[in-house]
N, C-alpha and C positions, 0 to 999 in steps of 0.2 A: 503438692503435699500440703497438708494443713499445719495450719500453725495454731496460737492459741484461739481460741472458740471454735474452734474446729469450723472457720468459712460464714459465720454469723458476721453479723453487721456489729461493726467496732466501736467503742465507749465515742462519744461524741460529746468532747467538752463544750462551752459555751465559748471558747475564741474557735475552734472551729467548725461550727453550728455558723457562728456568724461574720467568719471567711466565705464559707458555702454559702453563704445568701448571698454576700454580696459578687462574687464569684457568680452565681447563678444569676443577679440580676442583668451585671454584665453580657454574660452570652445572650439573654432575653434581645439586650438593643444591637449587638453583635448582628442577630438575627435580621433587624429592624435596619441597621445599617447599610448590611451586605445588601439586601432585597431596596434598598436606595439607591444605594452605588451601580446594583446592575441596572434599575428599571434607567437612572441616567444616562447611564453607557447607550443603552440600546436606543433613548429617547433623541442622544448626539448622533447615533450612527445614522438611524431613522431621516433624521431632518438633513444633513449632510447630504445623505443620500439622491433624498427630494432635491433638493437644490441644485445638485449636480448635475442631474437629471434634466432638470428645469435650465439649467445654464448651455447645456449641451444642445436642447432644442432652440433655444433662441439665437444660436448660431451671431453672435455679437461678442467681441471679446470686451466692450466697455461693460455690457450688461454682466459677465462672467467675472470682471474686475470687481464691479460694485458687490455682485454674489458675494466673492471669495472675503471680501473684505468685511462687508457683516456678518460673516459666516466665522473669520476670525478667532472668534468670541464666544462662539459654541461649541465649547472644548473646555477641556481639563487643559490648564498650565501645564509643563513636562513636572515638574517638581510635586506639584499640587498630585495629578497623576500618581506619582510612582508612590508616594508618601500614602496614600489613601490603598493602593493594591496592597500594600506592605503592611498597613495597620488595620483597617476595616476587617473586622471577622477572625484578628491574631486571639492565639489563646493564650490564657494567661498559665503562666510558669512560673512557680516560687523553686528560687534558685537558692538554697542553703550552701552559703562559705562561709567561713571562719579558719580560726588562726591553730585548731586542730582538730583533730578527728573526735574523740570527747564533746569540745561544745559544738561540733556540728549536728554529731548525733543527738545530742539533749537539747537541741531545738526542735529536732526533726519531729522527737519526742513529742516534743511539747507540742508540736501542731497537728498532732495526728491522738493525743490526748493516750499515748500509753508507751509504757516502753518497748519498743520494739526492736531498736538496736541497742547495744552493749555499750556499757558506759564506763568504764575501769580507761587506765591513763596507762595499759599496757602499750608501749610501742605509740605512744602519743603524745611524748615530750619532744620527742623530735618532729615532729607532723613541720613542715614550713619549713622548717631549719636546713631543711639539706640531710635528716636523719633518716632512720631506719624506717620508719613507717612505711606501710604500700599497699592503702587499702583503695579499692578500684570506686569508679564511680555508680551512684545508686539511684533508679529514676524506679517510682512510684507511678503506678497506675491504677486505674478502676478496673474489677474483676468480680466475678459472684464468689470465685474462693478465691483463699488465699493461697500463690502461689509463687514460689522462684526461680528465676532462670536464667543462666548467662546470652549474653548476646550482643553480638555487633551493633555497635549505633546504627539505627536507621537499616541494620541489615537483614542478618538471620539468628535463628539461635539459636547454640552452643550446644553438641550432646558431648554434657557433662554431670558426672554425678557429682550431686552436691550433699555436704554435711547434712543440710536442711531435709533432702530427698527421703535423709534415712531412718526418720522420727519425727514425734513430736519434739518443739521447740518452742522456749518462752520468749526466747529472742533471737534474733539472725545469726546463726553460727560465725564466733570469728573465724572459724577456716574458708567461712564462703565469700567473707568480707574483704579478705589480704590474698595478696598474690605472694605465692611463696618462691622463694627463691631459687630453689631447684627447676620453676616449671620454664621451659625455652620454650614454649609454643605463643609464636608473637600473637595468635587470633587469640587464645585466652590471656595474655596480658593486657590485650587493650578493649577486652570486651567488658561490657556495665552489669552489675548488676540489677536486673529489673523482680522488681519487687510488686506484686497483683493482692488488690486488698479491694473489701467488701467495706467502701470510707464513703461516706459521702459525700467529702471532701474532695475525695478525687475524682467523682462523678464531674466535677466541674474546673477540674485544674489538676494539671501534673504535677509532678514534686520532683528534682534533682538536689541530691549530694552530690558537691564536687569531689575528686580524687584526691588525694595525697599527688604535692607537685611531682613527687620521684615517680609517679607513677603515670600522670599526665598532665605537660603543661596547662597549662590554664588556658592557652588560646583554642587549644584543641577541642578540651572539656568544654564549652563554651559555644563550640559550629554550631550545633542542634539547637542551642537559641537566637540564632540569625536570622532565621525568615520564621514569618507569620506568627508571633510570638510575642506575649506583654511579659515583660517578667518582671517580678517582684522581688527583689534582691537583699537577701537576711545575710546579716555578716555577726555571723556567734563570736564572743570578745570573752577571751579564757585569763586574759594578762591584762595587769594593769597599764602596759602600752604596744604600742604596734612595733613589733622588730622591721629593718630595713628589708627583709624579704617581705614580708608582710605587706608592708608600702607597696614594693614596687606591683607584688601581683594585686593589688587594689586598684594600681594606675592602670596598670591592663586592664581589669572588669573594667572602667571607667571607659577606656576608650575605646573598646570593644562594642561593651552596652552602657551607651550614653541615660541611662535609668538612672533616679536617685537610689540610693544605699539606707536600709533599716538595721543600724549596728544595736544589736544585744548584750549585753553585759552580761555572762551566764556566771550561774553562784559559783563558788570557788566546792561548794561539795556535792557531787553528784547526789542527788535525792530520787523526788519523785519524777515524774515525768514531764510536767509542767504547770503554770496556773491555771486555778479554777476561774481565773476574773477575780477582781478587786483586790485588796490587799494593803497596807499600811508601806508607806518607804521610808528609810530610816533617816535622821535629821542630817545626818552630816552628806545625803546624797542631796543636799539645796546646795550645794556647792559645788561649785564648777571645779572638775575631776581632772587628774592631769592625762588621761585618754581625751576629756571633751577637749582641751587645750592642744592636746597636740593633732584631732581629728580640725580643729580651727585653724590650725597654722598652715595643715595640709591642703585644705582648700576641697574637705569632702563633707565640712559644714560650715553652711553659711552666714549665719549671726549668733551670735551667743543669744537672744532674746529669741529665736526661731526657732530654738532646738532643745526641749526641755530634757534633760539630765535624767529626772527622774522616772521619763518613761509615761506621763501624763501632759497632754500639751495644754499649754496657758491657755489658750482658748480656742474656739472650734476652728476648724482649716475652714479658708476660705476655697469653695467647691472650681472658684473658678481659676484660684490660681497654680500658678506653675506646683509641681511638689517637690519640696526638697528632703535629701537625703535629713535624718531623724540617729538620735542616740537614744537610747534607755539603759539608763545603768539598777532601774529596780526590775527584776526580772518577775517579781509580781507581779507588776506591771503592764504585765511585754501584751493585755490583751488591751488596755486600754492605749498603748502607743501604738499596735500593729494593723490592729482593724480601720481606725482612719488613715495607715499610712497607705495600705493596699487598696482600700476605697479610692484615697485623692491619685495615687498611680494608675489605676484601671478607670476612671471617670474622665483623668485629664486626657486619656488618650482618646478615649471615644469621642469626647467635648471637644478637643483640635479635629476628631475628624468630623463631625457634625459640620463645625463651624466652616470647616474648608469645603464641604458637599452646600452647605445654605448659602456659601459667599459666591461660589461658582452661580446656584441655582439665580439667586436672586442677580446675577451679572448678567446673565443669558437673558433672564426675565424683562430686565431694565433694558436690552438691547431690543428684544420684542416688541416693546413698547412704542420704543424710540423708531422703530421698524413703522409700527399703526401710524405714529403721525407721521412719520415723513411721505408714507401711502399714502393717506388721507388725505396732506397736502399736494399730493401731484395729482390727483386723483381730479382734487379742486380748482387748481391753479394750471395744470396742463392747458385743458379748454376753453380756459380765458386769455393764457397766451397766444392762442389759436386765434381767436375772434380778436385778441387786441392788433396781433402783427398783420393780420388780414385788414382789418378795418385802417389802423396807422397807413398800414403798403396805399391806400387807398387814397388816403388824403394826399399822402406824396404826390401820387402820379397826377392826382387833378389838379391839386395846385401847381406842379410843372409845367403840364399841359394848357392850364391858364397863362400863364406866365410865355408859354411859346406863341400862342394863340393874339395875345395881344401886345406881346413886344416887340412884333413885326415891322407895325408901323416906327413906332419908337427907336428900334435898331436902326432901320432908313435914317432915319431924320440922326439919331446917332455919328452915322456911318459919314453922314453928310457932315456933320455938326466936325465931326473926329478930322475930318481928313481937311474943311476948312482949316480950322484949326495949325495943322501942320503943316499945311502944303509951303509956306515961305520957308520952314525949318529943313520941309523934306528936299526943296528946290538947291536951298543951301549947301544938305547935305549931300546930297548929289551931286553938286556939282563939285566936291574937295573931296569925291571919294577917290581912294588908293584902289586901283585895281590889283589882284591880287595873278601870280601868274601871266601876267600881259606888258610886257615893255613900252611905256607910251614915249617917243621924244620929247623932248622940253620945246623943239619949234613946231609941232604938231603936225609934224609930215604923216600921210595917211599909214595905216594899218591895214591888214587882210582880214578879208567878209568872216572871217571865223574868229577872228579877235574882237569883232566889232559885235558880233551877237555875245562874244562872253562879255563884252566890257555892258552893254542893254542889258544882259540876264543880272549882272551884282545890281545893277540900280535897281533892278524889278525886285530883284530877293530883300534890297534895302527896305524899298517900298512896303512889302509886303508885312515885312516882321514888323513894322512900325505900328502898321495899321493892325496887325492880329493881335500887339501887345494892349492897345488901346481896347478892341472891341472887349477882348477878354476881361481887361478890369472892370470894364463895361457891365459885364453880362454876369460874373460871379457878384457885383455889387448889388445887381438884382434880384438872385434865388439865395442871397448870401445868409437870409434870416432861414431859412428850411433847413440847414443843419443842424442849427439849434433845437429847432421846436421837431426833428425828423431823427436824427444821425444816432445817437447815446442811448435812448431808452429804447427805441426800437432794434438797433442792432446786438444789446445785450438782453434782449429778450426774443429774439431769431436765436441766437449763440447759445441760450439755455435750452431753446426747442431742440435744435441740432443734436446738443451734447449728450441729451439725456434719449434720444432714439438711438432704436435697438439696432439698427444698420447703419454702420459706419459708409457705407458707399456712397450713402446721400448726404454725407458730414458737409459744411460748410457750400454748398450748391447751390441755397434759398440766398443765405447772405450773400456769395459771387452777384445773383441775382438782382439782389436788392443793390448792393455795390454800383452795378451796371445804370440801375438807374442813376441814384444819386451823380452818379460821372457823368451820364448824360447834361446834367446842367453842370458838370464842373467840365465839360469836356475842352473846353480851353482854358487850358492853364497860362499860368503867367510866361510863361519860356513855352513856347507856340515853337515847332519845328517844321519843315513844307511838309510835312507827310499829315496833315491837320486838313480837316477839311475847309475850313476858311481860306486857307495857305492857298491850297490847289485851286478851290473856285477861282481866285483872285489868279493864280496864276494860268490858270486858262484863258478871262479877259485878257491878259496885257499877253499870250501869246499871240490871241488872235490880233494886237495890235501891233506885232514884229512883222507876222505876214501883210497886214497891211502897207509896212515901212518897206519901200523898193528905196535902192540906190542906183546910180549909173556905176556911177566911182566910189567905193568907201570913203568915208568922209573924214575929215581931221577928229581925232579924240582932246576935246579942246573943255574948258570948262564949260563953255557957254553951250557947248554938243550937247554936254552932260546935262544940264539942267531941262534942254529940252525935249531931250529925252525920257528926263524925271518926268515933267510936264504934262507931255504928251500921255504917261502910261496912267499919270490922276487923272487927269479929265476926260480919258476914256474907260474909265472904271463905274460902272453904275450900280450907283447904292439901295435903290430897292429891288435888284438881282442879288446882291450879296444879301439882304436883310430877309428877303423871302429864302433865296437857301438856305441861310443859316438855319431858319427855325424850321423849315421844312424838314432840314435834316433833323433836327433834334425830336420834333416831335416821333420823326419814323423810330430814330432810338428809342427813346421813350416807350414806344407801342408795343417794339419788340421785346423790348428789358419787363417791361408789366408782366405780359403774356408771358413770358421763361418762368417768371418771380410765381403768375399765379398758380400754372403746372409744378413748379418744385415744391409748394406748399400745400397743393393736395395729394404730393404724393408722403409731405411729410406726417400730414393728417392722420391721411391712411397709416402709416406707420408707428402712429402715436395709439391710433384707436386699438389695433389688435393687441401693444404694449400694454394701454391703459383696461383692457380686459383680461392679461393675466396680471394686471398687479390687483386689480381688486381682487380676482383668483386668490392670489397672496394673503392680500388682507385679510380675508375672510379667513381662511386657514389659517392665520398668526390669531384673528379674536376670537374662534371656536376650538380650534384644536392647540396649536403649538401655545400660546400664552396660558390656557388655562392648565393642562397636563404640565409643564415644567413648572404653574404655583404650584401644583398640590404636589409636586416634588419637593417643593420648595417649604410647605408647610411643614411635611414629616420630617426632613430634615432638621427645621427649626424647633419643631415642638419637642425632637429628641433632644435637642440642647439643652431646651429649658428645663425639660423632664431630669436630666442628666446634674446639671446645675442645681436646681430649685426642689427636685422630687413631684411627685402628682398634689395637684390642692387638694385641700378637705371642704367639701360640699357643707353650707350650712342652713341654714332656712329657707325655704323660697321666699323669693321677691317677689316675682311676677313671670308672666308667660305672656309669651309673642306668639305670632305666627310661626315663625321659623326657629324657638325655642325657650329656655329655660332660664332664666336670671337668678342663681343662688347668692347666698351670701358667702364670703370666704373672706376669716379673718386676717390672714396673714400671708402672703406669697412671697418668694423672692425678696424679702427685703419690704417689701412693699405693706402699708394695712391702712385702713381697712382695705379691701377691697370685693369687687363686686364679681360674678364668675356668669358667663353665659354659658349654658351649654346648647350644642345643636348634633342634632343627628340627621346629617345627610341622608336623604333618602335613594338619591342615587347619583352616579358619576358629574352629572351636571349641577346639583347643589353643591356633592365635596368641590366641583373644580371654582362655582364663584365663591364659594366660601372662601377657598385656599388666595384666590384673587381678591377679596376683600380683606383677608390677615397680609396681604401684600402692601396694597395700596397702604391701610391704615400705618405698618410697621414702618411703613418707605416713607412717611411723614413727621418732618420735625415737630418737635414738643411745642403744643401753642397751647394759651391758659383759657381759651374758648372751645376746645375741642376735648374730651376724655380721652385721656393717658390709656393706649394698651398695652400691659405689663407683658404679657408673652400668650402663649396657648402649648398646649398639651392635648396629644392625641390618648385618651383614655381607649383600651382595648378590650375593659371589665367593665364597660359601663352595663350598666341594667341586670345587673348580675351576670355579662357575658353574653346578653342578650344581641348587643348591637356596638359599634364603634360611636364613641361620640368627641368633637372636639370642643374643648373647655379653652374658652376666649377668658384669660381675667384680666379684667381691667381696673380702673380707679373707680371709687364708689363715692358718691354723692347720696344728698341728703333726701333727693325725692327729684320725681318729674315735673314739668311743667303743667301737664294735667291735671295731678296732687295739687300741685301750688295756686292753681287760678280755684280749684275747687274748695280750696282751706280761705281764701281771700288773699291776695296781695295789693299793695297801695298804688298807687296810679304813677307813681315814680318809680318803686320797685318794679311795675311793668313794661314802663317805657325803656329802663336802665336794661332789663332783659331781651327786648326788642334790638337793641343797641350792641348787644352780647352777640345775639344769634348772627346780626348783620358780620360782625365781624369775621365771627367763626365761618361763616361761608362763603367771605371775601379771601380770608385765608385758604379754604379748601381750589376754590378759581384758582387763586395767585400759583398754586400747586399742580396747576392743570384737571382737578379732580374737579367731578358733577355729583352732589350728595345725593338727588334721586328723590328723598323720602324725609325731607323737610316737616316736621308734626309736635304735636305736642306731647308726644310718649316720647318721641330724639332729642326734645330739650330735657336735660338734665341739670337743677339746681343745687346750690351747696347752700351751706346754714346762712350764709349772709345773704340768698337768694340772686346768685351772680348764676348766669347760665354756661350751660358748656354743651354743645351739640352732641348725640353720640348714634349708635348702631347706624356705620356704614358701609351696611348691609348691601346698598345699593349703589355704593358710589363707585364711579369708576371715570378714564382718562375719557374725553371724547372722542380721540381715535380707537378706542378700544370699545363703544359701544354699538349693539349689534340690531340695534333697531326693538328690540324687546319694551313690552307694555311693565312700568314697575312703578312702584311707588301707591299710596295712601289715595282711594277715589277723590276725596273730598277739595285735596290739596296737589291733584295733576294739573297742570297745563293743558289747553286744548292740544296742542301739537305733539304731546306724545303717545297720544292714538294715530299719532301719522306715521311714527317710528324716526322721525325727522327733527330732532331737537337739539337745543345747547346749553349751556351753563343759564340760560333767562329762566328755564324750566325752576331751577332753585328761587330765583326773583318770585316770580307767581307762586309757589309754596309760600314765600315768608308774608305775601300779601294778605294770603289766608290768613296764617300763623299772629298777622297781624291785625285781623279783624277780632279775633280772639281777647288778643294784649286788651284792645278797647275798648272790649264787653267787658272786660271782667270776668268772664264767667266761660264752662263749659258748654251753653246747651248749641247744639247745632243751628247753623241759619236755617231760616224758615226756607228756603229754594231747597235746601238740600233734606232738610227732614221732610219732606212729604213726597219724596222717590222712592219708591215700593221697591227697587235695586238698582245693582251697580249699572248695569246697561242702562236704566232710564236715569241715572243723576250723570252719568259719560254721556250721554244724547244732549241733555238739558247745558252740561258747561260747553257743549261743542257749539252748541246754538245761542251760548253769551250770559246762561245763567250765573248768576254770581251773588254773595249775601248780601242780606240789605244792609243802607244806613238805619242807622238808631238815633232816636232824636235828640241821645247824650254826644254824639259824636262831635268832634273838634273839626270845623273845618276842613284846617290842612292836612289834621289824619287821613279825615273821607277820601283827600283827594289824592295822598301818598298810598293807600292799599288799592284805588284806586287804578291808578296809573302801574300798580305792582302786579296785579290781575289781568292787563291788556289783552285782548285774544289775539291782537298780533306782536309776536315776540318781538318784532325789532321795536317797539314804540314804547317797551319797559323800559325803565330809568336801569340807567347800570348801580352798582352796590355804590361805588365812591359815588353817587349822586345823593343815593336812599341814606347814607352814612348820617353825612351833615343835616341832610334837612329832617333826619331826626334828634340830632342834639339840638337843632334850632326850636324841634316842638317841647322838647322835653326843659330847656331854659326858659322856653317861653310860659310852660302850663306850670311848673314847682319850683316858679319861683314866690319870694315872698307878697307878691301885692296879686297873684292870682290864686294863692292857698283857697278861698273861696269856690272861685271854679273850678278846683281840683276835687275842692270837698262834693259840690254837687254832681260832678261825673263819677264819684266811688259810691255816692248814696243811691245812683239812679242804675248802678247797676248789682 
């Protein structure tokens, strides 16, 4: 049924003309967020996937370990999660309560700019108190007519005739308003009225009036704003203070919906319907109210200095902070307190969720990274541990086998030297030895032939240990230096080969290997037991010298027996049989331990090689695919913040044009001014992704005073008239380029001082792990005291993350980045140019490079060593520092801390005061 305008589009004051904008801006990044949050989702599922995948084949559970663990990271937090499904894409709900039905409705009023519900205080003194009142709750929606209807929350609707059904009406019949007391039917008691209006207000946000409490608690009225939902919370104030119902159903909203509160202050005489905007507040509302005093005591405003009274705040919100609950007690007012309070409410939610999608982005991002080099390094250093532990294993064994080879002789003469040596000690011993298990008499009456070989076998075993303790101090004093220079670096660099291959089966098998040898020369230890090969040899001689021992009669076990039979078992012992076995045997260990050592380390090779071909796999898909698609996740996310935060810049004159874009001026951004605004329009997925990688790198770098500040970026989606997407990089603005500057004239100190600038700034970009790429005289950027600060990097990126791509300024490449094979030296060679420049003075091109008709013949001519001339103004040790910075072999460039000092050294030397002369003749001759 039609109400008044018969279904026409409704008076649209200017508070809500400019609720619906901002409302409308809002669902715009809603839009922009949701299409963030899924393309991540699926970006996490995606790569998880992969991995999983990838872990499953490689059939290794340390490799699966390592996976899961970097993988970790690629995910939403639970919390970060649930908070983002919950917020991301909620719509916004302005929730009208107050302390009765009256100033509810003359808010509702007022924000819909005409009177639609019924304003009289019939049946509305009691409203909260526990009184008579029982009008149902009212949810507003967008429709082409106007239309009303009862119906279940979230259900069905109600076939009920309504007052409204039955005519025209100026406003909501109170019979369709109140629930009368006769009616028992529980579905119409607890059903809402839904109210359909041609607003355009409500094109972009719902509206609820809450119930009269007698008619629904407030936890209840309240379900329908629990999911997916921003709500905006107007609390109409009819009394000069909150009664204790009042309170406590306030403490409810509160902890229900943890939102700040926009409390109104409605006139004491129902009027019109609401302000037009602007309005005069009368003097004695500068005075803190005894509602503001008791809203402070309660703890639902925060500072008396944060919460202006009169419905006008002291100064503009800050966009990025928290919002807090707001009073206005001038109701004329209520458009210039309502529209920033709804703004900083619906900004800060988007703004936490930006901030939590860009913090995740850039987590994942910084893991990827850290992914490239630690690739890059195994990639590098794998097959140098290969060739170190192979080449090391190598020296071992020859110098062992040296050491067996000629310590033959040596052990004889040892073995001889040892056993001289002890034979009166061993004779000694011998003969006061305690047999053990054998009863000898004290008058040496004979014993039986089988006591008498055990009591020969202890002398022999005496014999034996004596002599194996000796050789072995012997022989470990010999190889004793190879543990040193063998044992630690070699075994912890086997351990790392091991650790890091994909088969655990082959886990410690090369080290066992390598063990083997090394034991080889430690194979006699200090506590020698018979089962040792020294042991046994020895004791096979002095068997075959028992067989030789016939008796008729066993003999007395006497000392003087003993001793000659020690005796006897020395000087039938021959010491170059024992010196040639010894090393015989050890070299056959030896032979065999090598040979095990060299098979276990090609098959660990092998197992390295297949490994080290899916991890470049990896790599190559973390610096084409997975790093660049999560920046430019990373971007949009970012640029909605700052959009959200800051609003879009204002484009102002052009500066200049690049290759890859637009330099405006922009006066003011974020807090920031002047500043300077690039714009770029990707042409396609691979410039948005190194772009989104180059707003990475630069944002992921601390603030140096050599480098240009970037303030944020903004994705513009109306750039060109709608024509194309463009992102708008704005940064800090300076006074001009270096090109500008050497073209205008600078003094031979101001350029060396710049020189000295740039060095820095790309000693700091190194120290960062970043390579700038495009080192030139349009990337130096000067300020008014002519200090330099490096900028557009455009090109710079981590060297694990570089893909072999040809980039950077002809003039000022390195030969070796036509190889695709380069490092951080490539910047060195740029500043050498950069610094032939400083030295001229001037822009014009070296003569080498101005007479190449193009880029392929001036790239042929530096691959072949061309490079600019000296000029006959030049200084020495200039010549010979750009020089040396030019090299065509990278390793032979001076590193920056080298270049650093020996240009303070030129720049003290040439402006100081007793060569002001020389300084003047190199400004005049160029």
């Amino acid at each position: 049924m039609e109400g008044v305008g018969g279904g026409n589009q409704q008076k649209v004051t200017p508070l809500a003309r400019e609720l619906t904008r901002i409302f409308n801006s809002y669902n715009k990044h809603s839009i922009l967020l949701k299409k963030n949050l899924k393309e991540t989702n699926a970006f996490f599922r995606e790569i998880r996937q992969n991995y999983s995948n990838a872990c499953a084949s490689a059939a290794s559970s340390e490799a699966a370990a390592l996976e899961a663990g970097q993988l970790s990271c690629i995910s939403f937090p639970r919390h970060e999660e649930e908070f983002l499904q919950a917020s991301v894409g909620s719509t916004p709900y302005i929730l009208v309560l107050g302390q009765d039905c009256a100033a509810r409705y003359q808010l509702l009023n007022c924000l819909l700019g005409e009177r639609l519900l019924p304003l009289g205080h019939e049946g509305g003194a009691g409203c909260g108190e526990g009184g008579v009142c029982k009008r149902r709750k009212l949810c507003f929606t967008h429709g082409r007519q106007t239309r009303l209807s009862l119906a279940l929350p979230g259900q069905y609707e109600l076939v009920h005739q309504l007052a409204a059904h039955c005519g025209r009406w100026e406003t909501v019949p109170r019979e369709d308003l109140e629930i009368h007391e006769e009616c028992q039917d529980p579905a119409h008691r607890l059903a809402e009225l839904e109210v359909t209006l041609h607003h355009p207000l409500l094109q972009e946000s719902k509206i609820m009036v809450v119930p009269c409490p007698s008619v629904q608690p407030i936890e209840e009225a309240l379900e329908d704003c629990l999911r997916s939902v921003v709500p905006i919370l107007l609390y109409a104030v009819s009394q000069d203070l909150l009664s204790p119902s009042h309170i406590t159903e306030l403490q409810k909203v509160r902890a229900i919906l943890p939102f700040p509160i926009c409390f109104v202050r409605m006139p004491s005489s129902a009027g019109e319907p609401g302000p037009e905007g602007g309005g005069g507040g009368r003097g004695a509302e500068r005075d803190r109210s005894p509602l503001h005093r008791q809203l402070l005591a309660l703890g639902f405003l925060n500072s008396p200095a944060g919460n202006c009274s009169c419905g006008a705040p002291s100064q503009l919100p800050n966009p990025a902070a928290k919002p807090q609950s707001v009073l206005g007690e001038s109701f004329e007012r209520l458009h210039r307190l309502l529209v920033p309070f709804a703004r900083q409410v619906l900004h800060n939610q988007q703004v936490e969720a930006a901030n939590l999608l860009n913090g995740v982005h850039c987590r994942c991002l910084d893991l990827f990274i850290n992914q490239a080099f630690d690739m890059q390094r195994d990639l590098q250093i794998t097959p140098r541990r290969l060739e170190y532990t192979r080449e090391k294993e190598g020296e071992l064994f020859s110098s062992l086998m040296a050491i067996a080879n000629r310590k033959q002789e040596e052990m004889k003469e040892m073995i001889v030297e040892t056993l001289s040596s002890m034979k009166e000690q061993l004779l000694e011993d011998a003969a006061n030895l305690e047999f053990t298990d054998i009863i000898v008499t004290p008058n040496g009456e004979p014993v039986t032939s089988k006591d008498i070989k055990s009591c020969i076998h202890q002398i022999q075993e005496l014999i034996v240990v004596r002599l194996n303790q000796a050789v072995a101090n012997k022989l470990i004093s010999s190889v004793d230096y190879l543990r040193e220079s063998f044992v630690g670096t070699l075994e912890r660099c086997l351990s790392s080969l091991e650790k890091s291959h994909m088969d655990a089966s082959v886990h410690n098998i090369t080290s066992n290997h390598l063990k083997q040898i090394l034991n080889a020369a430690y194979h006699v230890e200090v506590t020698f037991h018979s089962g040792s090969s020294v042991t046994r040899l020895v004791w096979e001689q002095i068997k075959q010298i028992i067989q030789r021992l016939t008796w008729v009669n066993p003999p007395a076990i006497t000392a003087e027996w003993k001793r000659k039979v020690a005796q006897d078992a020395i000087e039938s012992l021959s010491a170059a049989k024992l010196a040639k076995s010894i090393c015989s045997q050890f070299r056959t260990r030896l032979n065999s331990s090598h040979e095990a050592f060299a098979a276990s380390l090609r098959q660990l090779e092998e197992g390295h090689t297949g490994r080290l071909e899916r991890t470049e796999d990896l790599w190559l898909r973390v610096r084409k695919d997975h790093a660049p698609r999560l920046a430019r996740l990373s971007l949009e996310s970012r640029s909605l913040r700052d959009v959200l935060l800051h609003g879009k810049p204002k484009l102002g004159r052009e500066l200049g044009r690049g290759q890859y874009g637009v330099v405006y001026l922009c006066d003011s951004w974020g807090g920031h001014y002047p500043c300077a605004l690039k714009s770029v329009v990707p042409p396609d997925d691979k410039h948005w992704n190194d772009l989104a990688l180059e707003f990475h790198y630069t944002r992921s770098l601390p603030k140096h005073e050599r480098l240009v500040d970037l303030h944020g970026s903004v994705i513009d989606h109306t750039y060109g008239g709608g024509s194309s997407i463009a992102v708008l990089l704005i940064m800090e603005r300076l006074h001009r380029d270096l090109y500008t500057g050497l073209k205008a004239g600078l003094s031979l100190k101001e350029r060396l001082l710049i020189a000295l600038d740039v060095v820095e700034g790309i000693r700091f970009l190194h120290s960062q792990g970043l390579l700038h790429r495009d080192i030139k005289l349009k990337n130096v950027l000067l300020d008014r005291q002519n200090r330099a600060k490096i900028t557009d990097l455009g090109f710079c990126k981590p060297e694990a993350m570089m893909s072999g791509s040809i980039v950077g300024t002809p003039i000022h490449m390195a030969p070796e980045l036509f190889t695709g094979k380069y490092d951080n030296s490539v910047d060195v060679y740029a500043f050498g140019i950069l610094f032939w420049y400083l030295c001229t003075g001037s822009v014009k091109l070296p003569e080498a490079f101005e007479k190449c008709a193009s880029k392929d013949q001036l790239w042929n001519n530096v691959k072949k060593g061309a490079r600019p001339e000296r000029l006959p103004s030049f200084d020495e040790e200039c010549w010979q520092l750009m020089e040396a910075c030019w090299n065509g072999d990278a390793s032979q460039r001076p590193l920056l801390g080298i270049v650093q000092p020996s240009l303070q050294s030129i720049m003290d030397r040439l402006c100081t005061t007793g060569f002001d002369r020389k300084s003047a003749s190199l400004e005049d001759s160029t």
